[in-house]
N, C-alpha and C positions, 0 to 999 in steps of 0.2 A: 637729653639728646634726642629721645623716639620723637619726643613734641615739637622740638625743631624739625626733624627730620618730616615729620607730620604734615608743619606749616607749609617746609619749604617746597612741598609735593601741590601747591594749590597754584592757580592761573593768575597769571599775571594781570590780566585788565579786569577781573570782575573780583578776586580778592575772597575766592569762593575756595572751601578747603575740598578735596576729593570725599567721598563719599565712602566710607570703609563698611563692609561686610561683618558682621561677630567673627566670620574664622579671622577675615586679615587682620584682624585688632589682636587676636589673641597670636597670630603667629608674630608680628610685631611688635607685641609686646613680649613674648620670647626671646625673641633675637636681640632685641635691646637691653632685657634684660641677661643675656649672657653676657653681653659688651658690658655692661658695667661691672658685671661679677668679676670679669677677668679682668679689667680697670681696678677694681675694689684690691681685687689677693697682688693685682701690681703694686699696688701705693702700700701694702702691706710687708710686700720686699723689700721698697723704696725705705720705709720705715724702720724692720729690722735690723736691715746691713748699715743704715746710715746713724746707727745711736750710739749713746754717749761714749761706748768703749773705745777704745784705740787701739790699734795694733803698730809695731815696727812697720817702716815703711818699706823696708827690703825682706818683711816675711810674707810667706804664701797667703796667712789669714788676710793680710792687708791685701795683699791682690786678689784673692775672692772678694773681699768683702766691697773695693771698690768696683771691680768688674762687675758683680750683680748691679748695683747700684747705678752707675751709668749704663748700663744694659738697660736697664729697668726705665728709668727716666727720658733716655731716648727714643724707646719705644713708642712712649705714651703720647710725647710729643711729637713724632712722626704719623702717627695713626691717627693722631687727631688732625694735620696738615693733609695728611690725605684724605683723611675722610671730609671733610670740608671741600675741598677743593670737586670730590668726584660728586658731592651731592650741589654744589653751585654747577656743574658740567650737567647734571640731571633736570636742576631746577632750568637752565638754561635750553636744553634738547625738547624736555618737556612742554615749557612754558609757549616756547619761541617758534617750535616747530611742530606743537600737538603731538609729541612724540607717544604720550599716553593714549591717543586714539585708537592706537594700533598695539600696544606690548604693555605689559604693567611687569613689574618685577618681583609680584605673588600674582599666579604660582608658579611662570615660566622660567623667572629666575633663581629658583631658590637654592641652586648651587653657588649662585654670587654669594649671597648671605653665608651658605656653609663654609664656603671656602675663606672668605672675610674671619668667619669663629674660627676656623682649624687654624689659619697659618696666626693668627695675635696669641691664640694660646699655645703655641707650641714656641713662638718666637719669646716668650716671655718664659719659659721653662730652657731655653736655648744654653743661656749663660750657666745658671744653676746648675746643666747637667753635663756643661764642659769640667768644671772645679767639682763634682761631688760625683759623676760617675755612675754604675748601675745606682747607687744609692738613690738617687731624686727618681726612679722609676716607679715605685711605690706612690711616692707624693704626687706624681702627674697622673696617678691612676686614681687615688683618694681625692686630689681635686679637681678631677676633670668629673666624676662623681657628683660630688657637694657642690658644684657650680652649674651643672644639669638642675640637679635637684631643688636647687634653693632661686633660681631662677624660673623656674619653672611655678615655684609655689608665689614667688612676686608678681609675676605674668597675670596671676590670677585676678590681682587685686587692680583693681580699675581706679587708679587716683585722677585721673578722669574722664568723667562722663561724656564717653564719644558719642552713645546715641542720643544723649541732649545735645552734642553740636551738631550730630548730622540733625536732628529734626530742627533745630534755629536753620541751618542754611535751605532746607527744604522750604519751609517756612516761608526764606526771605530770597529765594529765587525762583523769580515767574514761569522758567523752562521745567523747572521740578514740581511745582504747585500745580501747573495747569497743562491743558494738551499742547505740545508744541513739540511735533518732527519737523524739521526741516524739508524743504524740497531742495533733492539732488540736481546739478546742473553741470554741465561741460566747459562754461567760459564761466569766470570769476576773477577778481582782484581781492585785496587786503587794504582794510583799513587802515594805515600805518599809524596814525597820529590821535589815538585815542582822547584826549584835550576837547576835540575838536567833532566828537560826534554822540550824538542827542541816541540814547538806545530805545525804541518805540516798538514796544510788545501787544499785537493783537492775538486772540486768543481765546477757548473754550474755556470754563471748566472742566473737569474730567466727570462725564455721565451728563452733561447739557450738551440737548440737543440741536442743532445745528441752525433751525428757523429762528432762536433764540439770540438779542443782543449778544453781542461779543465783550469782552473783558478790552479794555483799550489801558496799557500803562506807558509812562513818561518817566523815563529813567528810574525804574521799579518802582514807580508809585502810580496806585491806581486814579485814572481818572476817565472819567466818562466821554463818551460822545460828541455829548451836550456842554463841555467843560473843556473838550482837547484843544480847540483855536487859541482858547484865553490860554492854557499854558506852554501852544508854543510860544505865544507871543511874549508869553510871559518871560520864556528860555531864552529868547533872543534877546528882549530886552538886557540881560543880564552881562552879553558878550561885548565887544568894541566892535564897531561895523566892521573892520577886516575879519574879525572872526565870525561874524554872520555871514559872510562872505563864504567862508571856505569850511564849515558849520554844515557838518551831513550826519542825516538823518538816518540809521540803518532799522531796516524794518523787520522785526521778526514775525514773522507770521506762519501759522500753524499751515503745514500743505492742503490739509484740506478744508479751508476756510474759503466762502461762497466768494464771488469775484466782488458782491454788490458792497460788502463793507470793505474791503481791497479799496474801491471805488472813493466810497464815501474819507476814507484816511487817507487816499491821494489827494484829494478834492482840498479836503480841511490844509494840506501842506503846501498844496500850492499857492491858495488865498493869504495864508501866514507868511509866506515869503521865503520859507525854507524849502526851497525846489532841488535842493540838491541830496539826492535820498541812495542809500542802497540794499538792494534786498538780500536778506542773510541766508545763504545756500550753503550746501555741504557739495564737496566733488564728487563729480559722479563716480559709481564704479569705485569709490574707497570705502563702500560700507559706511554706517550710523555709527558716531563719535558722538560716546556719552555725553563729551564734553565739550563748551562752549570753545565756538572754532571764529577766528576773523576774514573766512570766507564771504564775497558779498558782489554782486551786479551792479555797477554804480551807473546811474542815471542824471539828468537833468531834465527837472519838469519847467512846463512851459511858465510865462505869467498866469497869474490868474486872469485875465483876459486876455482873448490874441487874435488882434486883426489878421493878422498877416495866413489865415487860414478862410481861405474865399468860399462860397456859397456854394463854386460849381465841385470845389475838392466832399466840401459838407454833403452833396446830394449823389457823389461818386461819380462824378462824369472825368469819365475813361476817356481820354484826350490824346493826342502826339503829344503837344506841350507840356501835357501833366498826365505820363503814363502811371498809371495804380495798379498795385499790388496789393486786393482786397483776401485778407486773410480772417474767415472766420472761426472762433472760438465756440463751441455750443455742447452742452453736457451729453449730444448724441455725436460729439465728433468732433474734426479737423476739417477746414470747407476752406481751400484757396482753388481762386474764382470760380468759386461758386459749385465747383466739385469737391465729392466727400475725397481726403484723400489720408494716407499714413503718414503718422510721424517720418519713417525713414525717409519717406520723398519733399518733406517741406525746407530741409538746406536744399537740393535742386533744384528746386524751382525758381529761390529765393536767389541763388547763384546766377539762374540763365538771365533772371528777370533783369536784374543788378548789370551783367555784360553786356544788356542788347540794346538798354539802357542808360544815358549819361546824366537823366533829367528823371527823378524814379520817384515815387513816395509807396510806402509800405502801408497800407492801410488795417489796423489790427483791431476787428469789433472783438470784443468780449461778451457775452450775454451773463448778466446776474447770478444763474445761476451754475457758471463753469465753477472748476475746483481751482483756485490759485497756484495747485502744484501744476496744471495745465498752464496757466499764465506763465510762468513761471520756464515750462519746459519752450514755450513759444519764444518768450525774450531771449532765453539763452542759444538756442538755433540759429535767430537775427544775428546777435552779437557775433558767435562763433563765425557765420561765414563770413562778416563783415570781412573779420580777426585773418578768418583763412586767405581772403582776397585783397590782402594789404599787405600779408606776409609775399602770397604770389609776386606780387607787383614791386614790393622793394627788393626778391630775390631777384627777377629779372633785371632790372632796373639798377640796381646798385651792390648786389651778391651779399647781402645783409638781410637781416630781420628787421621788421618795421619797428619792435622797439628799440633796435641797435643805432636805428638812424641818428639824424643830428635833428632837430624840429624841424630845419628849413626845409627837409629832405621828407619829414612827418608830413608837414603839412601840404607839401606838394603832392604824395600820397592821397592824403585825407579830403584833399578835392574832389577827387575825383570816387572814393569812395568811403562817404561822408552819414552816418548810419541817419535816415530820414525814416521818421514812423509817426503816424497819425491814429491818436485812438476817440474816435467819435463814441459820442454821448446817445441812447437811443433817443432823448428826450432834449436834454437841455440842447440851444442853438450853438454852444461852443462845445465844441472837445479836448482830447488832452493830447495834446503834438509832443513829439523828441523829436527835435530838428537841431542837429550840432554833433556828436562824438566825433 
């Protein structure tokens, strides 16, 4: 049961078990082992009253002796329907809704647990000491005793080796092997359809230093730099074209990871043809979640080549026709046009720019050497006020939220605030546009 109970506690998309402490194993194994002690001296009831002797059917022996006995039987069978049912509501709260990021059930719960051992064993002495009277007081006190005891002495004994599974799963996952927090963010969506997305882990070792290649894997297997084009393409080959089609890439990447290799795995995804990517964030303001979350920024990158990005947007010429909003990135700061300014003021600006403007493009340099959790805080800002000035506009407009609309209602929305961002290259003649959400 503790081992089911064990599996059932692990993540639904990555198939990864929780990671247990020495105490939680041994208080776990405790508590598991009292459920079965008090299981054990139940089937030992069940056995007693139910053997070979017989009594009259209209004497009192016979009504003890079956009263315990379906007493006993019911019990087992009920406890086991419940307990089933509350650990699939667990496995489900958990799994579904990262309910474990926030609450574990050692040590905050551990009156669940007590109260679980006090009412099965007292319900299983129930019947007993209706037909036997002070009599069974003695025995509820001798084996409430011998089931402390002799569970507690099994508890000890580890029939199996959890820190050999936690070290296999440390092992064989990239977020535990190597540095990888997350960068916290304010707008995010969820990947729903796990089928359908390539998990692409950039990443340190732990104690390498930062000027140093980076670790590049392709659905937990490592692969290099010089190797990742061949196995996206390799990835896609494998799918049906509708599935390359709708085939996204989500990206982990360590927050403090230099913008230039960010760069270089954008670059290789786009060429490959897999443009549909999103970046794995945690929300802000909920604190760091041990555990693996389907938080993510979804994007769409350009072709690998794109006429349709002219000479004069390329050299930044600030137009009516083509008003820009040059936002720079640089590891001494936040520069839109061309003043140092604060995170808190760059949704304002981003907002006045957007209203005074019908015709806009976002202009977002990066410099090589920013920190991706910057990158990262810049996309989510864009996004958000988008988010914020869509909502605006369908409340006035139609007293709904823009995702309540109907699409014809979306996209008559989405005209007129259509998320446009241009991120030039310092060097190469092309850059990398988002022109579409």
């Amino acid at each position: 049961m503790r081992i089911g109970f064990y599996w059932v506690a692990s993540h639904p998309s990555g198939f990864e078990l929780l990671i247990l402490t020495d105490k939680e194993v041994f208080f776990y194994n405790f508590v598991f082992a009292l459920i079965a002690s008090i299981f054990g001296l139940s089937a030992c009831f069940q056995f007693w009253f139910h053997r070979a002797k017989k009594y009259n059917e209209n004497s009192i022996a016979y009504f003890r002796q079956s009263s315990i006995f379906t007493d006993a039987t019911g019990l087992n069978a009920i406890f086991l329907y419940w307990f089933a049912n509350v650990s699939l509501a667990f496995a489900v709260f958990g799994g579904i809704l990262q309910a474990w990021c926030y609450f574990q059930l050692y040590p905050g719960w551990i009156f669940f647990w007590v109260y679980i051992i006090v009412v099965l064993f007292m319900e299983m002495w129930k019947t007993i000491r209706k037909v036997a009277f002070r009599k069974s007081r003695r025995w509820i006190l001798f084996s409430a005793i011998g089931i402390v005891v002799w569970s507690f002495l099994i508890s000890r004994i580890q029939f199996v080796d959890y820190k050999e599974i936690n070290n296999i799963c440390l092992n064989s996952s990239v977020t535990r092997k190597f540095q990888m927090e997350y960068p916290e963010s304010d707008y995010f969506g969820k990947t729903e359809n796990r089928s359908l997305v390539v998990d692409i882990h950039l990443c340190f070792p732990f104690g390498v230093k930062m000027d140093s290649l980076p670790k590049v894997f392709v659905d937990q297997k490592e692969s290099g730099f010089d190797q990742f084009y061949a196995k996206i393409e390799e990835e896609l080959q494998k799918r049906s074209e509708l599935d390359q089609r709708l085939l996204t890439a989500v990206l982990h990447i360590d927050k403090q990871m230099p913008m230039r290799y960010v760069k270089m795995l954008q670059e290789s995804l786009t060429c490959s043809g897999l443009r549909k990517i999103g970046y794995r964030v945690f929300p802000a303001g909920q604190g760091v979640c041990t555990r693996t979350t389907s938080y993510t920024i979804l994007r769409q990158l350009p072709p690998c080549s794109n006429p349709e990005i002219s000479p004069e947007i390329l050299q930044w010429n600030n137009t009516e026709a083509h008003p820009l909003l040059p936002i720079q990135l640089t590891p001494n700061g936040l520069y839109i046009n061309g003043l140092l300014q604060n995170w808190q003021k760059m949704e304002f600006y981003i907002q006045k720019f957007i209203t005074d403007h019908s015709n806009y493009l976002i202009v977002l340099e990066i410099e090589d050497d920013c920190l991706y959790d910057d990158y990262i805080k810049a996309f989510s800002t864009i996004f958000k006020t988008f988010s914020n000035l869509r909502n605006d506009a369908s409340l006035q407009k139609y007293a709904k939220l823009y995702d309540d609309l109907s699409s014809e209602q979306q996209e008559e929305i989405l005209k007129r605030y259509q998320v446009m961002i241009y991120e030039p290259k310092p060097v190469s003649a092309n850059g990398t546009a988002f022109l579409g959400e």
